[in-house]
N, C-alpha and C positions, 0 to 999 in steps of 0.2 A: 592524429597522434596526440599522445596525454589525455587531457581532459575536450570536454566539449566546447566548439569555440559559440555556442549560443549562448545567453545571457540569462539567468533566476526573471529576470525581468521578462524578456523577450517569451520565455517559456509560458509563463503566469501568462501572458495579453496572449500568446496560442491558446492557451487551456479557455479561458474565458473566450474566447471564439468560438472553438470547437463546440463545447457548453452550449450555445444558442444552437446548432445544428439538430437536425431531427434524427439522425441515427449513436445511436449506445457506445460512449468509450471503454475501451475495453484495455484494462490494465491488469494484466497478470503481476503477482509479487516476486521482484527480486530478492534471491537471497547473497546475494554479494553483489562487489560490482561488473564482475564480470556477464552472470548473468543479465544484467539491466543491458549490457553491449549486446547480448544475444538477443533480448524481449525488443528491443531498436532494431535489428537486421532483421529480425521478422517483421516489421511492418506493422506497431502494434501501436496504441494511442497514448500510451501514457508505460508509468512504471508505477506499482505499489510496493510499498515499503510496511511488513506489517510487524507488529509487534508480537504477537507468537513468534514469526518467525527471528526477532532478533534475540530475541528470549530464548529460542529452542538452539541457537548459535553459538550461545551461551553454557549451555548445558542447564538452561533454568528453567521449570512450568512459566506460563502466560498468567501470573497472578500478583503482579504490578511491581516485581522486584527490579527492573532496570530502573536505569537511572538515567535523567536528562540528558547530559552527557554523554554518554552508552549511543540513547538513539539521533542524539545528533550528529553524534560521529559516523556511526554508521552513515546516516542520513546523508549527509555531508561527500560522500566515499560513492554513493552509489550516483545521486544527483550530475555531481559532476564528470558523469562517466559516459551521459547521455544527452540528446540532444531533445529526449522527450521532456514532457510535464512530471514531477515526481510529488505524488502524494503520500503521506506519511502520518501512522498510525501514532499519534501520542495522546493514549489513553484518556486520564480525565485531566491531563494537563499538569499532573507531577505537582498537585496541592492545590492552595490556596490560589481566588482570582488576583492574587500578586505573583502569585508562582507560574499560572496559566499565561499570564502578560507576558513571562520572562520566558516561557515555554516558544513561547510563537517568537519572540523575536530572535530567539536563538534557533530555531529552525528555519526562521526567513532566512537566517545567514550565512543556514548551509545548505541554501541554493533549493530550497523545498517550493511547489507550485500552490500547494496547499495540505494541508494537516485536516485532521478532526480529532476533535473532543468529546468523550462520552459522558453519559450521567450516569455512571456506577458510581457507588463507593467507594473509595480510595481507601486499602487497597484492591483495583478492582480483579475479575476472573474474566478468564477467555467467554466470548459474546454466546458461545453456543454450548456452556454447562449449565445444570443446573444448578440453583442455590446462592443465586446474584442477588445483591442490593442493588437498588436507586438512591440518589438522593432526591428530595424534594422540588420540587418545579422551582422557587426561588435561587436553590442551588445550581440547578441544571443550567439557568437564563443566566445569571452571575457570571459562570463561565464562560459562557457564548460572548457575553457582552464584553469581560476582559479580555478574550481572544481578537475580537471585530477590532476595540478601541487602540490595542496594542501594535497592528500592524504597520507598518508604514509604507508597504507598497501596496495601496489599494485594490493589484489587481489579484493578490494574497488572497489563494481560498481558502476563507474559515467553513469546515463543514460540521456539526454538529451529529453525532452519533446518539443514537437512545435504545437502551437496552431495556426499554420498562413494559415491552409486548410479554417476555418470557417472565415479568414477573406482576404487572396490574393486568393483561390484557389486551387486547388489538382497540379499545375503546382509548386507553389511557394511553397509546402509543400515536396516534391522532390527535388527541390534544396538545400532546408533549411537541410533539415535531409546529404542531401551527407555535407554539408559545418558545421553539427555539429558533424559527425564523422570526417572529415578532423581536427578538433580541439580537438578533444581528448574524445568524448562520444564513450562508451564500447556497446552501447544499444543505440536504437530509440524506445520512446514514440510518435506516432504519435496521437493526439487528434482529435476526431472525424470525422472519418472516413467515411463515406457515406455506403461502400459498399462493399463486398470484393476483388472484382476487387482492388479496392484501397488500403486497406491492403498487397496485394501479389506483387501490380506495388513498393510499399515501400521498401517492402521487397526484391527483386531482385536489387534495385537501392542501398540499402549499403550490408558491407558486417561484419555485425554486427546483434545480434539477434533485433529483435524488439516484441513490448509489442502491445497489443489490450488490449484495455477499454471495460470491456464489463458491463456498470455501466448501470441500469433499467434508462429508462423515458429519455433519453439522444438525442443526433443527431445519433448513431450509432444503430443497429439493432443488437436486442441480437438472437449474431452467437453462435452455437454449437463448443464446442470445437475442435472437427474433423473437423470442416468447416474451423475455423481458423488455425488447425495447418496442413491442404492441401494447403494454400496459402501460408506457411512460415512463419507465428508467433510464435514463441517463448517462450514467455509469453503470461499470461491470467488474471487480474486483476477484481476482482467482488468486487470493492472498499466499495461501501457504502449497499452494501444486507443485509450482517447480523443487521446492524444497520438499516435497514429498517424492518427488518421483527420484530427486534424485540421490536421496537417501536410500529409495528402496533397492535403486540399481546399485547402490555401495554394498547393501549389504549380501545382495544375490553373488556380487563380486568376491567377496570377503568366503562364503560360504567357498563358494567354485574353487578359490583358492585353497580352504580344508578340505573339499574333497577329491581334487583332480589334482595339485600340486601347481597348478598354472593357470594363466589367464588365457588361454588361447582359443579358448572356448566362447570365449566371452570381448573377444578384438571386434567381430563386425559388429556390438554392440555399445563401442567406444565411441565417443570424438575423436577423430584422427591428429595427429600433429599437428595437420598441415592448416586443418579447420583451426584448430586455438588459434596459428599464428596470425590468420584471416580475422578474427574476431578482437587480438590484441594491437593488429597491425605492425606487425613486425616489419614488415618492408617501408614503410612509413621511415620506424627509427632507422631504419638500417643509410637509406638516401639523406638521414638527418644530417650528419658529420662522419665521415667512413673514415676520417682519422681515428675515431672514437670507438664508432659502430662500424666494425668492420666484419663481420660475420657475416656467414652466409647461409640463405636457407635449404633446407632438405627435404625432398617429399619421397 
């Protein structure tokens, strides 16, 4: 009932365990918090939180227009909603490494397991267009390193993102990743990956877990999880799905509605009542104080 009774802490020293284990966590992105209550009842490892998708929430492109604030909140809403790990997308840290310090602690403190920081340029574009800036290796480490030094629960994953394959090269995307764990990243986000050759050459060159994007319509090829966790990934991020699919299903609805006058075509393709009341726990509140909550439920 409410919120999760597990701890930002307790979540962090799960994550960081799982982390040494030899098989791939796999975190699907919520896009609300209800969702993240459904990505938990299936049985899943964690929750992503990603920034396209809090950007697309918004009615805004994925090209650095939210604001700290925005995804904390967010952050903050969904974290609390579950008993899993929640990592969360905050871009190159919303400025300056004074800005990145105040980045991480204000997401430690809405209950986030771990963040990543990328090296785009501020402002940066979604990981899998073309026509992305880096900034510079001193830039890139800077941030890493006011992320590491800023945290104050040690078991806080800072993971380091690097977008510089799609624009130096798979050589310069190797370097980048060994010279943001020399700086204090726990984890490597490598962003668009070609292939899995590539994915396992990353993976071998630090000595830190790393994350695969395995996001639809992108530069990467959606690999099977066994595929990725035989090369050494780690993680498995399916950022923006659930908010794909279930906008696609809004809009089949929408349509069905101009063309048949009703949804009834479209009911075995619903959530039933009875399932939301399951997943929000209504009989939870209902046993709360029935002087209060006194209603009763319908199937």
């Amino acid at each position: 009932m409410l919120y999760s009774t597990t701890s930002p802490a307790d979540k962090r020293a799960r994550l960081r365990e799982r982390l040494a284990g030899d098989e791939p966590l796999l975190f699907p992105g919520a896009f609300n918090p209800l969702s993240a209550r459904l990505i938990q009842d299936k049985e899943f490892d964690g929750v992503y939180i990603s920034g396209a998708v809090i950007a697309a929430d918004l009615g805004l492109p994925d090209i650095g227009l939210t604001t700290l604030t925005e995804v904390a909140g967010r952050s903050q809403q969904i974290a609390r909603m579950t008993d899993l790990p929640a990592l969360v997308d905050a871009d190159t840290g919303f400025g300056e490494p004074m800005n990145v310090a105040r980045t991480v602690q204000t997401l430690e403190d809405a209950g986030v397991a771990g963040l990543h920081i990328e090296d785009q340029v501020n402002p940066k574009r979604c990981g899998h267009l073309d026509g992305k800036q880096v900034v510079d290796a001193s830039t890139a480490t800077r941030r890493i390193r006011a992320a590491a030094d800023a945290r104050r629960d040690p078991n806080l994953l800072i993971m380091a993102r690097t977008d510089i394959r799609g624009v130096h090269g798979f050589d310069a995307a190797v370097d980048r990743a060994k010279a943001l764990v020399d700086a204090g990243a726990d984890a490597i986000f490598p962003e668009a990956m070609r292939d899995l050759a590539e994915f396992e050459a990353i993976a071998r060159a630090v000595d830190v877990p790393v994350l695969a994007n395995m996001t639809e319509f992108g530069k990467s090829k959606l690999f099977t999880t066994s595929q990725l966790a035989a090369v050494g990934v780690s993680i498995v991020i399916f950022p923006v799905s659930l908010l794909r699919l279930a906008m696609g299903a809004a809009e089949r609805g929408l349509e069905t509605i101009r063309r048949e006058g009703s949804l009834t075509s479209e009911l075995e393709n619903m959530q039933h009542r009875a399932r939301l009341y399951e997943l929000v726990d209504y009989a939870g509140y209902n046993h709360f104080d029935t002087d209060i909550f006194n209603f009763t439920l319908e199937r």
